[in-house]
N, C-alpha and C positions, 0 to 999 in steps of 0.2 A: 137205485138200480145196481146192475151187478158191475164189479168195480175192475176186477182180475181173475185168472185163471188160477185157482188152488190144486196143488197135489194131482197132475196127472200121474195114473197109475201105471206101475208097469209091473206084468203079471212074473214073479220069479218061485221057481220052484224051491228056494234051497236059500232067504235071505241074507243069510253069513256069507254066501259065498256069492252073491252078488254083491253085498257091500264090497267085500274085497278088490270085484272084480270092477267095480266103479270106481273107488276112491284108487286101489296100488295102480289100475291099467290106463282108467281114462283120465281120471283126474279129478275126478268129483270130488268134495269132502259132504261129510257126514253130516247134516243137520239135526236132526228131532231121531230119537231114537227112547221110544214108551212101549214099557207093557199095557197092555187092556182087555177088559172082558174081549174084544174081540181079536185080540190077536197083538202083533210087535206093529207100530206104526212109527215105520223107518223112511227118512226122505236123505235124498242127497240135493244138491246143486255144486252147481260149479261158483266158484271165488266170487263175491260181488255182483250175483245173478240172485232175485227176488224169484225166480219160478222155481220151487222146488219138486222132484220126482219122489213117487210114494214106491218104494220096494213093498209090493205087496203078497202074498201068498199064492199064488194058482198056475195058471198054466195056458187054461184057456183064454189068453187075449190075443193069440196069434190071429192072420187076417187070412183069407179066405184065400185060397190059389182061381186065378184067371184062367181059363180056359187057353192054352198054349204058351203060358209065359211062368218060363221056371220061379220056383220056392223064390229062388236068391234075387228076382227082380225085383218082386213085393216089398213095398217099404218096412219097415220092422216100425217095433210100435214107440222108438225111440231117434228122430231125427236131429242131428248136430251137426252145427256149422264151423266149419275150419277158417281162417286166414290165410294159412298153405297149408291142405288137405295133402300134398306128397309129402313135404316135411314132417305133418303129424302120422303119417301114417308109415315111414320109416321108422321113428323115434315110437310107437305103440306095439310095432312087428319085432324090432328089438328089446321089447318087455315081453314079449310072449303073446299077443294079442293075434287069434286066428279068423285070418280074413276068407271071403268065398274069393273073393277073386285075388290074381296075383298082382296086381298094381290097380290107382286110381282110374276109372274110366272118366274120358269125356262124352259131357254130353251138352244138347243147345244151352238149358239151363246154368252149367256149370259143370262140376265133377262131383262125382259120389264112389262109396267105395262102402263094403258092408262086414262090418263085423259083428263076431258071433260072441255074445256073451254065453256065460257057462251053461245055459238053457237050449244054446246055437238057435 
C-alpha cells in the first residue's frame, strides 16, 4: 500500500529563481537537482523534513478565486507552519520577502500571513 506523500509540486515560472527565492528567503535547502528528457527535476525541503517540494515548470497550478473573496484569501499551493509566525515573519520582511498583508492576522485556527514568491 502506499506508504508517503512524494514530491508535491509547486508550479514556478522561472526555476532558478525560485530556488533562490526558497533556499536565500525561506529557508529551504536544495535537495535533488537533475537534467532529464523531461525537464530539471528540482526539489527542496526544509532541514530534517522527509517531504520534499518539486520546483516544477508552469504556471497553471494557481487555485480558482471564490466568488466574493479576494485573490489574497485563497490558500496558495504551498502551506507552512511557524512556531512564532510574527517572529518569522519580521526576520523574512527584513530579507526582502513581499507580503499581501502588513502584519500576521488572527484567526480561530491560529495565524497566517501570505507571501508572495517571485510568481506573486
Amino acid at each position: 500500500m502506499f506508504s508517503k506523500v512524494m514530491y508535491p509540486p509547486l508550479f514556478v515560472t522561472d526555476q532558478a529563481k525560485a530556488l533562490d527565492f526558497y533556499t536565500e528567503m525561506l529557508g529551504f535547502e536544495k535537495r535533488a537537482d537533475y537534467s532529464g528528457p523531461e525537464g530539471r527535476f528540482l526539489t527542496i525541503a526544509f532541514k530534517g523534513q522527509a517531504t520534499e517540494v518539486l520546483l516544477w515548470p508552469g504556471s497553471g497550478g494557481r487555485a480558482n478565486e471564490t466568488t466574493g473573496v479576494p485573490a489574497s484569501a485563497i490558500p496558495g499551493p504551498l502551506i507552512i507552519e511557524s512556531d512564532d509566525l510574527r517572529q518569522d515573519f519580521e526576520v523574512l520582511r527584513s530579507r526582502g520577502v513581499t507580503f499581501v498583508e502588513s502584519q500576521p492576522e488572527d484567526y480561530q485556527f491560529g495565524m497566517r500571513v501570505t507571501a508572495l514568491d517571485p510568481d506573486g
